[in-house]
N, C-alpha and C positions, 0 to 999 in steps of 0.2 A: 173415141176420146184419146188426146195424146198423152205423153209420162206427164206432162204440167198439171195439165188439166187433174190426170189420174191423183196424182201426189196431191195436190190441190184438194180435192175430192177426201180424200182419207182423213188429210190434216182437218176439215172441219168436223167431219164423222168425228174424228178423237176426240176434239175440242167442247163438241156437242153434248157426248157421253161424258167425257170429266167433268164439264159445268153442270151437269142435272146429276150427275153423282155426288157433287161437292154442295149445289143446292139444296136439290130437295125438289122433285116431285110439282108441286102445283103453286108452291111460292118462285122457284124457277119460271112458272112458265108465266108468273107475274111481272116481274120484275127483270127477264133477259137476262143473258151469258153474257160475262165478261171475254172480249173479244179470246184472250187466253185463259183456260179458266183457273183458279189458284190451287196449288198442290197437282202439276201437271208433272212435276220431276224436271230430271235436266235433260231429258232425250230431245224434246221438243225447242224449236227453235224461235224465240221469242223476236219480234221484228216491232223496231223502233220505228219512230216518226217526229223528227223536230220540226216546231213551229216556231221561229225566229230564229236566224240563223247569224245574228252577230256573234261578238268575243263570247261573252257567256252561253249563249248557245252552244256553239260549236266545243266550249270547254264541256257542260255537262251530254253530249253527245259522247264526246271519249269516255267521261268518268262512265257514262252508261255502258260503255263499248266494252269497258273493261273490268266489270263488272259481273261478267259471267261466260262463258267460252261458247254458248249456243246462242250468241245475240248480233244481230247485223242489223244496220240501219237501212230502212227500205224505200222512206219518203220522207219530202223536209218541203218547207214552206214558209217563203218568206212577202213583204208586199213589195221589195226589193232583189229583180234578179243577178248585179253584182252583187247582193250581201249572200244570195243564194250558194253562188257560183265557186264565189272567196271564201265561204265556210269547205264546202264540197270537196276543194282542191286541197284546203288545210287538212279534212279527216281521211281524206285519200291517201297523203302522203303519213299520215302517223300510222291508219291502221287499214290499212287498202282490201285486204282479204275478210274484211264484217261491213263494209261499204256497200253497198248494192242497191243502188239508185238509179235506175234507168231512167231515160230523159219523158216519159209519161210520167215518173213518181216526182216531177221536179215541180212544186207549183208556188205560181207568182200573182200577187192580188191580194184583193182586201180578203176575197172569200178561201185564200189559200190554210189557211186552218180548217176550214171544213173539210178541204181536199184531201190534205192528208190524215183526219178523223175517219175518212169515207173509205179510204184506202186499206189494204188488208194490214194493217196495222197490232201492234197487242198493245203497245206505251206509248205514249205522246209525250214528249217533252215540250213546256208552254214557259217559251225565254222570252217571247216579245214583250214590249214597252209596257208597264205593267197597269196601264189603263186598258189594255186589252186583256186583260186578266182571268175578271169571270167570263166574260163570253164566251172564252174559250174553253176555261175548265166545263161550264154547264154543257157546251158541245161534247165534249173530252168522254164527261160523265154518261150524259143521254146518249153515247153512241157507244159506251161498252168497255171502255178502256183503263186503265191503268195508267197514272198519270204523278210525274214530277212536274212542280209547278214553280218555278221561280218565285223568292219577294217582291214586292210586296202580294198581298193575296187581290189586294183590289185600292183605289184610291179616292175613294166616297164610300159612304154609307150607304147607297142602295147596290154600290156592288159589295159591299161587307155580307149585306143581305142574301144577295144571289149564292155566292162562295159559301155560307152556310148551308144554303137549299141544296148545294150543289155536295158538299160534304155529305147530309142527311143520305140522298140516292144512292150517292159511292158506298156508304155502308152497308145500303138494304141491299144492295148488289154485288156488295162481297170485291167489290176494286180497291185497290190502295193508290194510296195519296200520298208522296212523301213530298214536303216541304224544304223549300232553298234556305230557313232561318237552320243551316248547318250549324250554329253552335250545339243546338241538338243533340249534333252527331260527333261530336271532340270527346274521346276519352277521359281528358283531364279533367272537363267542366262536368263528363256527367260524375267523374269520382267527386267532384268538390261538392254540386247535390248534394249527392250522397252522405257527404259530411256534416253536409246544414242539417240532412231532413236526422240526423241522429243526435244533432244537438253539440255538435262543435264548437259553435260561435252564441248556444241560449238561442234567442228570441231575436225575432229578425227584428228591429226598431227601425231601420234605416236603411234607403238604396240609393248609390249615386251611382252613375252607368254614363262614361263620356265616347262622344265620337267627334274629335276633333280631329279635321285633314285639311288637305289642300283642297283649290280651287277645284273647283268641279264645273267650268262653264258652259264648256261645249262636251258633248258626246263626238258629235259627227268632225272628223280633222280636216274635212275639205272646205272650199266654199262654196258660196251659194250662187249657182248659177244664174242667167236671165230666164231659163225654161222650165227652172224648177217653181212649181205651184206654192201658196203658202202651207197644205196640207205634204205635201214631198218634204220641205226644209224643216216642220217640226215633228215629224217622225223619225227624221236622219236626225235629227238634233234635239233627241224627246227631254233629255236632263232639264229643259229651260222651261217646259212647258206644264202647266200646272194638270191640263189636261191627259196628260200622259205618264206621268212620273209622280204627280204626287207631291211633289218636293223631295227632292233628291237629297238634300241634307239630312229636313227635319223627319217626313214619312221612309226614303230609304234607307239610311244610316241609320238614322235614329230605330228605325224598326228591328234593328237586329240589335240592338241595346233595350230597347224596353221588352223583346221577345225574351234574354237572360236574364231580367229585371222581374219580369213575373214568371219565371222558372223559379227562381229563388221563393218566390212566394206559393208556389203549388198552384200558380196559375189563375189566384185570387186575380180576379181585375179592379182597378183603381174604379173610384164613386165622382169622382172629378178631376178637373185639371184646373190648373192657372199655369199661363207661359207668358217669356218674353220673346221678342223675335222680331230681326230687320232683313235687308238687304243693305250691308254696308258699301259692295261694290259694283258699280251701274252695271247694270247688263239688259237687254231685249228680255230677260228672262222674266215670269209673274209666280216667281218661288224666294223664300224666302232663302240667305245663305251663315246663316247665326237664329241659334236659337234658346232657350233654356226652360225647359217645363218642370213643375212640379206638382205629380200626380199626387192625392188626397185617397186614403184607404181608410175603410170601415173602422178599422180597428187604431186608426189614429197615426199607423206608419205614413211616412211620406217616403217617396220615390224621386228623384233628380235627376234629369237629362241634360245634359250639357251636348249640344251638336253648333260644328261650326264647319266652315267649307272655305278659307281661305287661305292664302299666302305666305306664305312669312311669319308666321304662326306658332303657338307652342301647338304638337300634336301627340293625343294621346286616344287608344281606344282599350277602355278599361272597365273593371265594375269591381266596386267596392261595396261588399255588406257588411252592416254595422249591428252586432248582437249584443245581448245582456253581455253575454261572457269573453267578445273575442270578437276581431274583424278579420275577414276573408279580402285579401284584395289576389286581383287575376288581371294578368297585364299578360307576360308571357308565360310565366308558369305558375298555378297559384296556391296561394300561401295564407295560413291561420294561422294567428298570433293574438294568444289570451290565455285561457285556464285551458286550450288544448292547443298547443304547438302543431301544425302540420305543414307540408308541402308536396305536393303529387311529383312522385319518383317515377308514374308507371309506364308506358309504352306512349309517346305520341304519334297518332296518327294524321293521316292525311283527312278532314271530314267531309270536304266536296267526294271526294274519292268512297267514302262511306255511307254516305245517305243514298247513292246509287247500289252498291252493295248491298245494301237495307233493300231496300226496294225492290231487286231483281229476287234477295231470297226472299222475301215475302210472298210474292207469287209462286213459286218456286213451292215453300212447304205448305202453300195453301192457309195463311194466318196474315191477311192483309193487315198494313199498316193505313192508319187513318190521321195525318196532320193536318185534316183540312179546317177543323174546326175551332184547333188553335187557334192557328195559322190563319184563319178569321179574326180571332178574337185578338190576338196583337197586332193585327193591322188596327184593329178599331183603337185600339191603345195609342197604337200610333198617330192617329189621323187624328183621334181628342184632342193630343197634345199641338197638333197643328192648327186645330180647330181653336184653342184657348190663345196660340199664338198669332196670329193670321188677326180675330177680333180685338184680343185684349184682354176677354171677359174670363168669367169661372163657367165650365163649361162643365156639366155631367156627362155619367156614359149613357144614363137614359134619351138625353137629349141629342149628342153623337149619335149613335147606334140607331134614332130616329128621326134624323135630319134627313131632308128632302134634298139637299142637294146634288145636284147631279152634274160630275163635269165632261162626260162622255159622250158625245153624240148618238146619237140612234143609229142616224146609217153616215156610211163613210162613201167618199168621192175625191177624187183629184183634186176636183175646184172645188169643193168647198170651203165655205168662210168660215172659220173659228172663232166664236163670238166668247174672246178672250177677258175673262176679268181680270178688272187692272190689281195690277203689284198691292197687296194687301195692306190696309194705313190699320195698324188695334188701334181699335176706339171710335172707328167710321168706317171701319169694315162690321158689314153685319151679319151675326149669325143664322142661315137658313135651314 
């Protein structure tokens, strides 16, 4: 046996004995080791693995890189080998000495997420197009690992579904899940909670929560060649495609607005929706680019989304809560004005840079984090509201959350046909 082999050898022997020390005996040999197992200390050298290797990827690859001094990236996977190549060279030049990607760890294909699941991996970071969402995480989960998972969590209800199943396992197995909805992880917002849940601002009566920006048309900045397939042009170019994205105004933007929208509420979820919603400016796209929801709560609160994605534009991303006693509004830094005066003074942080931080000490002291199940449950927030806007109709969450609609294909191929539904008309779009 050589030193690799030898080292290789010992490192799962440690691995092996920390996870049945941190499990437990016969429910361990139930349910499998977490690839690293939690509460391993920092001697041990944790090795990453990104799945989509565009801008967002390649950004939380560093956040992860830097996020603890025994961590190198060892494998990355994209269905594209310049987005591969072009991430690679970016993380090379920032942090070249936690890089460690030999040209076997480099894999390209639809199946490249299995690849580096399969690989000696302990955390997966999962950035691709977020219709690829659960697949991955369920891989992620069923193969032992430790897992940051980009927004949205999934873009239908029967992957709302999966991503719960998938949360469920992650727990019985002691893995953590931290989630990309970073407001989570901001300082300011979690001291402003904190303010609500003491009674700041009374009784929350009212939420409005805007994500108003520019044009969001194209993802991909090149053109479309004669040899690219129609399956190549809408995954370089996933923003347009409903299949893929979800709606990039109402389900991605929007989702990190109604995710601080039921934070404020302790995570109640709304009982219905009603929305409006067009596409004001033509485009190939079958997503909507303006929208406005208004979510319905048991207890008689309503909830307001305002999302828009054009031009020329007023633009704001904001959330305003409206209490007996006081309204909280958080634009850049946020402020209570009513029978208690407040404004958070305390340290701002960076929070993409902190939800990685999270994550790494989580394993680290052995006290996994779990956002997966949120992080289901405001996606479905999300997708309601697109769901009410898309048909027209009042739409509940029982009815969402068990919709049969499925816009993901089974299996994926070059030439495949994408049997696209056209640009949504409410009122003769029908609910499935």
């Amino acid at each position: 046996m050589n030193d690799a082999q030898d080292s290789q050898t010992s490192r799962r022997k440690f691995l092996h004995s920390s996870a049945s020390a941190a499990v437990g005996g016969a429910l361990a040999s139930q349910i499998g080791f977490p690839a690293i197992a939690s509460g391993t200390g920092n001697t041990e050298t944790l090795r990453i693995g990104l799945i989509g290797c565009g801008g967002r990827g390649s950004g939380a690859a560093l956040n992860a890189l830097k996020a603890d001094n025994n961590v190198e990236l060892s494998a990355m996977g994209d269905v594209f080998k310049d987005n591969l190549e072009s991430s690679l060279n970016l993380l090379q030049k920032e942090l070249p000495e936690k890089i460690k990607v030999p040209a076997n760890q480099r894999f390209v294909g639809f199946d490249a997420y299995q690849k580096v699941i399969d690989s000696d991996v302990d955390i997966v970071l999962l950035a691709t197009p977020p219709g690829f969402r659960p697949l991955h995480l369920k891989a992620a989960v069923e193969g032992g690992k430790h897992v940051f998972i980009e927004i949205t969590a999934a873009i239908d209800a029967p992957g709302v579904r999966s991503v719960l199943k998938s949360s469920e396992l992650a727990r019985a197995k002691g893995l953590t899940i931290v989630s990309g909805f970073c407001w989570r992880y901001n300082h300011s917002l979690q001291a402003t909670a904190e303010q609500i849940r003491a009674g700041a601002i009374g009784e929350v009566r009212a939420l409005y929560a805007t994500y108003y920006r520019g044009a969001l048309h194209h993802k991909y900045n090149g053109e479309r060649t004669s040899e690219m397939t129609d399956m190549e042009w809408q995954i370089r170019d996933w923003y347009n495609y409903l299949w893929l994205s979800g709606d990039v105004t109402l389900l991605l933007s929007g989702a990190h607005s109604v995710d601080k929208m039921s934070w404020w509420l302790n995570d109640v979820m709304p009982t219905a929706a009603v929305a409006l919603g067009s596409r004001a400016i033509p485009s190939e796209a079958n997503t909507f680019d303006n929208g406005f929801v208004v979510y319905e709560y048991a207890n008689g609160i309503r909830g307001f989304l305002g999302c828009r994605s054009q031009d020329g534009c007023y633009t704001s991303n904001g959330d305003y809560i409206i209490g007996t006693k006081g309204i909280c509004k958080i634009a850049r830094t946020p402020v209570i004005e009513g029978e208690t005066n407040w404004r958070y003074r305390g340290v701002k942080n960076n929070m993409y840079q902190t939800e990685h931080d999270e994550l790494i000490a989580s394993i680290r002291t052995g006290k996994p984090i779990n956002d997966g199940t949120r992080m289901a449950r405001t996606t479905m927030m999300a997708i309601l509201g697109r769901m009410a806007a898309y048909t027209g109709k009042r739409i509940t969450w029982e009815q969402a959350l068990n919709s049969e609609q499925k816009l993901v294909p089974d299996e994926l191929d070059w030439d495949l046909k994408i049997d696209q539904p056209p640009l949504a008309v409410p009122g003769l779009t029908r609910f499935i």
